[in-house]
C-alpha positions in Angstrom: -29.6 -51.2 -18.7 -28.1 -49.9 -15.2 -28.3 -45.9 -16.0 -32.3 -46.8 -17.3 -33.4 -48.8 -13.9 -31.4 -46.1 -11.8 -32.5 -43.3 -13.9 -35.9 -44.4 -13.8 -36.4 -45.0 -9.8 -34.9 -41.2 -9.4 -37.7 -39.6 -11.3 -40.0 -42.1 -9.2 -38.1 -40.3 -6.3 -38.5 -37.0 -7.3 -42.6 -37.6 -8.3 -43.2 -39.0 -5.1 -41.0 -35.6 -3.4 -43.1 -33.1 -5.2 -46.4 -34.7 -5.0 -46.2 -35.0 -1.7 -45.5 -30.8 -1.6 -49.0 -30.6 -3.1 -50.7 -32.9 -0.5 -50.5 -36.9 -0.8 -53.8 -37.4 -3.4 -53.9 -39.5 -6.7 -54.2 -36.5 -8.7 -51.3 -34.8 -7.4 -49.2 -37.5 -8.5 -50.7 -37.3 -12.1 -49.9 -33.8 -12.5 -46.6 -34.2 -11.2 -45.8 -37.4 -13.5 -47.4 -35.2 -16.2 -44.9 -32.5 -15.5 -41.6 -34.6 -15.2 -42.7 -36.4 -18.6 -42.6 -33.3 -20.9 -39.0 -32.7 -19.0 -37.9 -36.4 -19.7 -39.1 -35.9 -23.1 -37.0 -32.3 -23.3 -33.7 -34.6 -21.9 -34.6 -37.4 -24.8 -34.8 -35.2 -27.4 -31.8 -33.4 -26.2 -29.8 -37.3 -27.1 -31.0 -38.3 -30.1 -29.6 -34.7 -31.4 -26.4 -34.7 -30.0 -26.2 -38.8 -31.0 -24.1 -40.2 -33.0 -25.7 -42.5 -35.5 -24.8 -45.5 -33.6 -25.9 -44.7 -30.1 -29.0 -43.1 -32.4 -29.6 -46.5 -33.7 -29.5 -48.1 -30.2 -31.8 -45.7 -28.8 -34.5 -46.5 -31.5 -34.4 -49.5 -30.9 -34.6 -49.3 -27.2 -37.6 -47.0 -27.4 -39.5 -49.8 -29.4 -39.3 -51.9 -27.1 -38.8 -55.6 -27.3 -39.4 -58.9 -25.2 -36.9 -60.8 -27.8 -34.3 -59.3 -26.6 -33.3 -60.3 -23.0 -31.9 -64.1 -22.4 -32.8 -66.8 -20.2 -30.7 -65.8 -17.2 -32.2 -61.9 -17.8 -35.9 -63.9 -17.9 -35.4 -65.5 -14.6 -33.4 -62.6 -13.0 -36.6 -60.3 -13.6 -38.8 -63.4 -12.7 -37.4 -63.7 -9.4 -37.5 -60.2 -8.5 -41.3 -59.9 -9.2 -41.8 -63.1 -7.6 -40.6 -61.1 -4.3 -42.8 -58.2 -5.2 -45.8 -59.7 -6.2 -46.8 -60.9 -2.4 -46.6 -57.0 -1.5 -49.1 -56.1 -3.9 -51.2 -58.9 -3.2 -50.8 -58.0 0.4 -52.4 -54.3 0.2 -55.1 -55.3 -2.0 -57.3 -54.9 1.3 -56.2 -51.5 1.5 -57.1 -50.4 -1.4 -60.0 -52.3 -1.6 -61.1 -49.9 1.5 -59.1 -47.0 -0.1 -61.6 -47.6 -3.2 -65.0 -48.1 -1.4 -65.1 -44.7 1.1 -62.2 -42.8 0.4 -59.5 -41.2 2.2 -61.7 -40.3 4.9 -63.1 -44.2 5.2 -59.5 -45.4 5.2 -58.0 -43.4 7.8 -61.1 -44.1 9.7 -60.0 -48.1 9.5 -56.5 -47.4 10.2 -55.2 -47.4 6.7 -53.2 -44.2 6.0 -54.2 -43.5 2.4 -50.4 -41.1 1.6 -48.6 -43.8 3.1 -50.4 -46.9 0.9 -49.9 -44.4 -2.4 -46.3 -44.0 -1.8 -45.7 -47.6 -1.7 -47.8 -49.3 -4.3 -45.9 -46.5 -6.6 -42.6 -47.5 -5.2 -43.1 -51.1 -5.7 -44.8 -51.0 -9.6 -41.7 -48.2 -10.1 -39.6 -50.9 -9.1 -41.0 -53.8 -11.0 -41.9 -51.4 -14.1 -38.0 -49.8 -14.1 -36.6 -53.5 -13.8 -38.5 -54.4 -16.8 -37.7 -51.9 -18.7 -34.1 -51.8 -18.2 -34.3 -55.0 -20.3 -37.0 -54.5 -22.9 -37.2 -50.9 -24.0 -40.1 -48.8 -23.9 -43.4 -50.6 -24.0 -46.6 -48.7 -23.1 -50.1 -48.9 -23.4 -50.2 -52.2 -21.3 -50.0 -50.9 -17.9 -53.2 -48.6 -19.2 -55.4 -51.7 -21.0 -54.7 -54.0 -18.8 -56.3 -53.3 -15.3 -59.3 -51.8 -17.2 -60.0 -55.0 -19.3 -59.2 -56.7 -15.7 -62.0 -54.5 -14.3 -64.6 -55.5 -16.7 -63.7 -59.2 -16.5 -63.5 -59.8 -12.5 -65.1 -56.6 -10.8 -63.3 -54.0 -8.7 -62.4 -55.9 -6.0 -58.2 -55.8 -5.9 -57.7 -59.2 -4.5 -58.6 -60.3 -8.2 -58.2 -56.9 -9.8 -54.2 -57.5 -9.2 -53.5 -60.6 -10.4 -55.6 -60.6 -13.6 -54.2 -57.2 -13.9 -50.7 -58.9 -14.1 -51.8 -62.0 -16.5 -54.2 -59.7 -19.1 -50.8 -57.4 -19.3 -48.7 -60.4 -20.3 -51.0 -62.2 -22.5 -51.4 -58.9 -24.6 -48.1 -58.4 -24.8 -47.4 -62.3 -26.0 -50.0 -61.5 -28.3 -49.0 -58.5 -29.6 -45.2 -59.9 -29.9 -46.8 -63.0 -31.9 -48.4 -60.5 -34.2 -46.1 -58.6 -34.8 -43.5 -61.7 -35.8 -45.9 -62.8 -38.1 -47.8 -60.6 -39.6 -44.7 -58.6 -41.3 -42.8 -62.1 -41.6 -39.5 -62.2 -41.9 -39.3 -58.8 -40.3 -40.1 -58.8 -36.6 -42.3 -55.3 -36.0 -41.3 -54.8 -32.0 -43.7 -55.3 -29.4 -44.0 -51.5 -28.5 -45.2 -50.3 -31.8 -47.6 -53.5 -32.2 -48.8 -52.4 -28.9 -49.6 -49.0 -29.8 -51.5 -50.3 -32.9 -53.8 -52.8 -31.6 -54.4 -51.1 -28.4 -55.1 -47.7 -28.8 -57.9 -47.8 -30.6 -59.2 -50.8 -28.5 -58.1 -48.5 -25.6 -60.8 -45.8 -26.8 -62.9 -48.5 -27.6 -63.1 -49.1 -23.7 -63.2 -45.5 -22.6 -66.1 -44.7 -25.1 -68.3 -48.3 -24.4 -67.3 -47.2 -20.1 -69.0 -44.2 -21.2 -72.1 -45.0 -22.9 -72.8 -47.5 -20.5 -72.4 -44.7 -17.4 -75.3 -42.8 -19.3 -77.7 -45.5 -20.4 
């Protein structure tokens, strides 16, 4: 759990070191995450050959992902930490709010320095995201889903757009975990894969009706 939180906040290091060689912007960051996922990838692939069938096993089931898994004291631990981080985020939704209606240009111009605002909002969800993870495995889609179906429900405005972001993300997840509990009953289909089911197609579904709507 310690090598996967500290593992994961070095390649948040090294993203935010070599996007900011290509000039601080949202996109450079997406090529760069782009890039260091196909090396992660390489390094993951790398351990499951040279696993024994053990740590393969363990690594399965750590790359399913799982939010039965941690205890109460691991519950709370991660509670507490994202109760200190939350404010943060909350805190620089009026800098992206401005960040999201002019630009870079309109930011600077209100004394918001767009790089600056990037670099932490990725260090804090990196932070918040690696805690997580360390405890429950690999669960994607979520972070994706969630702050679009937050978008459609309150607007664009951050100061809502963050916190609904947060409670969409963990009522799919509880619903996705009760799912996947139940509907296989007695075996317990992990959150990650349940995920992946239900929400990618409802995922296109959002991308294709965003769409449609943008030229009707």
């Amino acid at each position: 759990m310690v090598n996967t939180f500290i593992f994961s906040l070095i390649v948040v290091f090294i993203v935010i070191k070599l996007g900011e060689l290509r000039g601080v912007s949202a996109e450079s960051y997406i090529l760069v995450g782009i890039a260091i996922t196909f090396i992660n990838g390489a390094i993951v692939e790398s351990l499951v050959y040279f696993a024994t069938p053990q740590q393969l096993a363990q690594l399965t089931h750590w790359s399913f992902g799982s939010v039965r898994r941690p205890d109460l004291t691991t519950v709370l631990f991660v509670g507490f930490i994202l109760t200190l981080l939350y404010p943060r985020l909350i805190k620089y939704s009026w800098d992206l709010n401005t960040l999201a209606i002019g630009g870079d240009d309109f930011a600077i111009s209100t004394g918001v320095d767009p790089g600056l605002l990037r670099r932490k909002i990725l260090v804090i969800s990196a932070f918040a995201t690696s805690i997580i993870i360390a405890f429950t495995g690999l669960i994607g889609f979520v972070g994706l889903a969630a702050p679009h179906i937050a978008r459609l429900i309150v607007g664009n405005d951050y100061r809502r757009l963050v916190p609904s972001s947060a409670l969409i993300g963990a009522l799919l997840v509880l619903i996705a975990d009760t799912i996947g509990g139940t509907l296989f009953s007695p075996v317990v289909l992990p959150v990650g894969i349940m995920l992946s089911i239900i929400g990618g197609p409802f995922f296109l579904y959002l991308l294709l009706s965003k769409r449609s709507g943008a030229h009707g």
